[in-house]
N, C-alpha and C positions, 0 to 999 in steps of 0.2 A: 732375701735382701741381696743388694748387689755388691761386689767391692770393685772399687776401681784406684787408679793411679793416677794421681793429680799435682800438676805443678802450680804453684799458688807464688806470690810473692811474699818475702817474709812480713812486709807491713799490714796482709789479709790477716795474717794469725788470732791475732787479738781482736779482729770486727767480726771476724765470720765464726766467731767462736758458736754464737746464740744461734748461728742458722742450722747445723748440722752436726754430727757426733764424728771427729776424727782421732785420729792416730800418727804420730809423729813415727815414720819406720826408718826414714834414710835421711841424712842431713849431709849434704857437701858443702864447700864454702858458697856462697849465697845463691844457696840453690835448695829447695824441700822437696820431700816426695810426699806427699799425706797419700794414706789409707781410709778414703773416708765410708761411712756407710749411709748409702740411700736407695728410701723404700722404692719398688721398681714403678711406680708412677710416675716419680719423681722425671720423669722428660724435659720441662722446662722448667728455669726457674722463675721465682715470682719476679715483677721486675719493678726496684726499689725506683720510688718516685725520684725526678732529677733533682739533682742539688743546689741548693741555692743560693753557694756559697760562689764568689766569682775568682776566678783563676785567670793563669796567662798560659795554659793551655792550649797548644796551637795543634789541629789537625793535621796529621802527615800520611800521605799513604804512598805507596809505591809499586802494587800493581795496576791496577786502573790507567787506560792510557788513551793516549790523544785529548778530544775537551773530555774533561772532565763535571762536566756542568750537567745540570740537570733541567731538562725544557719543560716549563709549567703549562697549560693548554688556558689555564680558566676556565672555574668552573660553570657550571651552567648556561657555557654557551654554545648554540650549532655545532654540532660536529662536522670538521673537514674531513671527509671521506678517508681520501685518501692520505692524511697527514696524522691526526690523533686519535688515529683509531687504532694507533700502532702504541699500544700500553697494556702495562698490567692488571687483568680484569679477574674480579673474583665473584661468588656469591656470597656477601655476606649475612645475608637475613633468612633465614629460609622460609617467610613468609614469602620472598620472589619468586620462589619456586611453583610450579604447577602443580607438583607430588611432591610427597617425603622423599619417595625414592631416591630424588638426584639430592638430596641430604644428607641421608642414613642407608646404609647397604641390606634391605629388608631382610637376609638371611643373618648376619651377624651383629645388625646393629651398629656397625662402626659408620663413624662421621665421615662423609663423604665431601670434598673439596672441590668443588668447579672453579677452576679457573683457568684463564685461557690468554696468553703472553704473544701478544703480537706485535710482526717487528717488521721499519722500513724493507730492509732486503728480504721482505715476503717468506719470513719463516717463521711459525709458531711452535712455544713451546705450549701443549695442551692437558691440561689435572697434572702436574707435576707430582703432586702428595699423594695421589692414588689411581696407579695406571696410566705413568709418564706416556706421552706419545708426542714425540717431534718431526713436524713436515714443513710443507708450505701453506700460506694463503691466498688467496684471491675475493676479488669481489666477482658476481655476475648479475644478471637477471633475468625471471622470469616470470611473465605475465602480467609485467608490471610492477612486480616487488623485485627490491633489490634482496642479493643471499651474501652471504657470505660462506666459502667454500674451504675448507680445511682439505687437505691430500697429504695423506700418511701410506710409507713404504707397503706395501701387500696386503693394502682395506682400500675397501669402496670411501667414494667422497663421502664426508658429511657434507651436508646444505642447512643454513640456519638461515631463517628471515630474518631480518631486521629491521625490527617492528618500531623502534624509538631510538633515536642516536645524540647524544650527546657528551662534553667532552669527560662529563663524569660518569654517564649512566647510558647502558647498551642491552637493550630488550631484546631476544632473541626467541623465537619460535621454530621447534621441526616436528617431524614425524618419522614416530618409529612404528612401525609394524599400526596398526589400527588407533596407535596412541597419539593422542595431539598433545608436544611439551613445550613449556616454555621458564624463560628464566628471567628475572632480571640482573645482569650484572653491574657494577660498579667500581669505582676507581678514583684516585687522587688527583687525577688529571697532570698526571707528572711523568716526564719519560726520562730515559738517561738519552744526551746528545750524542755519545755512544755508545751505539746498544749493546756493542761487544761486551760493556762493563756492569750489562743488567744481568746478576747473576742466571736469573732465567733462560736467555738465550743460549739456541742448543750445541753451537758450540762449548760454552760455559759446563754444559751436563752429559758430555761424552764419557765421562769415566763413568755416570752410570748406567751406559749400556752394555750388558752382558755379554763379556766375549766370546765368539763360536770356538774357540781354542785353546788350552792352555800359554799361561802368557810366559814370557821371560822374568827374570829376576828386575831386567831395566823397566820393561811395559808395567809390572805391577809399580815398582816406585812411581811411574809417571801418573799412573791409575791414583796413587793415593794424593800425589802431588796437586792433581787440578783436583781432586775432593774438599782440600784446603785449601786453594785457590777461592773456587766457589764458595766454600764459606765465608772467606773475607770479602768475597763481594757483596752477600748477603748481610752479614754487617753492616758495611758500607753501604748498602742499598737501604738501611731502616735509619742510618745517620744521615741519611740526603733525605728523607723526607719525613724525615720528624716524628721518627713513630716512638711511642715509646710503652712499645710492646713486641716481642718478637715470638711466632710461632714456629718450631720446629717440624710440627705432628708431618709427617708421610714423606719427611726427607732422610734418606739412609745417612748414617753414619758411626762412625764407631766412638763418638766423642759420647761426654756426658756432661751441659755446660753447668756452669758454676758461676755464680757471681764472684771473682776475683780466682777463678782459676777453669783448667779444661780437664776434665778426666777422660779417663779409657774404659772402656765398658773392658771386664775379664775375659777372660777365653771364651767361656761356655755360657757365657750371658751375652754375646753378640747378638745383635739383631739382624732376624732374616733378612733384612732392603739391606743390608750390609753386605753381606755375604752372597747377595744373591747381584751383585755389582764387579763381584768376581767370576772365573771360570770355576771354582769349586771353594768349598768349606775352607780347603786345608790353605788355596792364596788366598781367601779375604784372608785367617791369622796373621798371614805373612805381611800383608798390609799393615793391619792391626800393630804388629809388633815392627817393622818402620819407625811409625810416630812413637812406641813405648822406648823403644833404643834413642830414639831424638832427644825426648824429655829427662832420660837420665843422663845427656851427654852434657847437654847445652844447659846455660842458662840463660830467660828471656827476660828483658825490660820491660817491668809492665809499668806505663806510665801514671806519672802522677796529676791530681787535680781535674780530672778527666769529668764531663758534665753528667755522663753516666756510664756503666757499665762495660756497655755497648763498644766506648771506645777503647777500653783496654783489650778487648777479647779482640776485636780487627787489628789491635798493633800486634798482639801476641803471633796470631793467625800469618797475619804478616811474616813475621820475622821468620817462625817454622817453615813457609814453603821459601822462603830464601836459601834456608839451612838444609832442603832435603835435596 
């Protein structure tokens, strides 16, 4: 089992009692530390229906900058080439798949993630959740089919046909070695107006490229700071488009979320995509305990009346990268 260190607010006490088994170990003035225990599946939590009770609740954020809006395409209609095809594309059925393969990883079985974030200033972030790789894109053609072209640092291009294009739904055909693959992907048909603020974009995910060098005491804070950056956009990015479900699975970090609080995964129960966002074992800790020293210093407004979850954790999220 795991232990970790969580700041909750004291009004979570009495609701989240039924969810989980904890321990009161530190009390400051209105501030709690709980020791809670969860079994190590435990990765995301279940996400409580929204509420249906009506509030005066007002949405605030303060990293997110310039518009802030979000451009809808509509669905099912033509895709503009070169306009909305700059979104967040995933696999979700793995019936669109050609093979298990691009599903499931045939030697371990683990779920495999296609998806593929493309953005006006022609940069993609590509499978974020399992074997990040961020470059550029292009369109071209060949023989009549149009491709679409991916270019990643020190690999050959990928080339994908695009077989069907619309603004929710992106068929893609390539060839590997004597294999003919294909996918279908899809999408909300919804972009952020700036892309800077879709956690995706690879600015957004610099901290988790692995440094060639051990870093400074400053470059690790910074390292930990856009990690929670990115999280609260990632928030912010399931509250702009109405989701109400969030998946964490193949994105590092050293949190462990909570409905009405964030924990800290222990020392020796870090996860490798963690640790491996640092130059060595011993700076991810050092990260790690950053945010531990933060939550026993401060204490954070988790707001009230909130339509779910969702929005306390982005205000919390919030607040922390102000404070480091």
């Amino acid at each position: 089992m795991y232990q970790l260190l969580v700041t909750v607010p004291s009004s979570q006490l009495s609701r989240n009692r039924s969810l989980t088994t904890y321990h009161l170990i530190t009390m400051k003035p209105n501030l709690f530390h709980l020791l809670l225990l969860l079994l190590p599946a435990c990765q995301s939590p279940q996400v409580p229906s929204e509420k249906k009770t009506k509030s005066t609740f007002v949405f605030k954020e303060t990293i997110a900058d310039g518009d802030t809006s979000m451009i809808s395409f509509g669905k099912m209609k033509p895709l503009n080439i070169t306009y909305d095809l700059c979104q967040q594309w995933e696999l979700k059925d793995p019936d669109d798949a050609s093979t298990n393969d691009l599903t499931y990883d045939p030697q371990s079985g683990d779920h495999l993630f296609q998806e593929m974030m493309l953005f006006r200033d022609s940069s993609v972030t590509f499978n974020p959740r399992n074997g990040l790789k961020m470059g550029k894109w292009k369109l071209g053609q060949s023989e009549n089919k149009l491709l679409l072209i991916l270019r990643f640092q020190n690999e050959a291009a990928r080339e994908f046909i695009i077989l069907q294009k619309k603004s929710d739904r992106l068929s893609l055909a390539w060839k590997e070695g004597d294999l003919h693959l294909g996918m279908r992907l899809t999408s909300d048909a919804k972009a952020h107006a700036n892309e800077l603020n879709d956690p995706f974009h690879p600015f957004n995910n610099k901290w988790r490229v692995h440094p060639k060098k051990a870093e400074t005491e400053n470059e690790i804070l910074d390292r930990v700071r856009n990690c929670v950056r990115f999280y609260a956009l990632f928030f912010r990015d399931r509250i702009l488009r109405h989701k109400s479900e969030i998946n964490f699975a193949g994105l590092p970090s050293c949190f462990i979320w909570y409905n009405g609080g964030i924990g800290l995964y222990e020392i020796d129960a870090l996860p490798q995509s963690w640790i491996d966002c640092f130059y060595s074992e011993q700076q991810a800790i050092k990260g790690r305990n950053i945010l531990k020293q933060l939550f026993a210093k401060y204490d954070f407004n988790w707001p009230k009346g909130t339509p779910s979850w969702f929005y306390e954790t982005h205000s919390v999220l919030e607040q922390i990268y102000h404070k480091l």
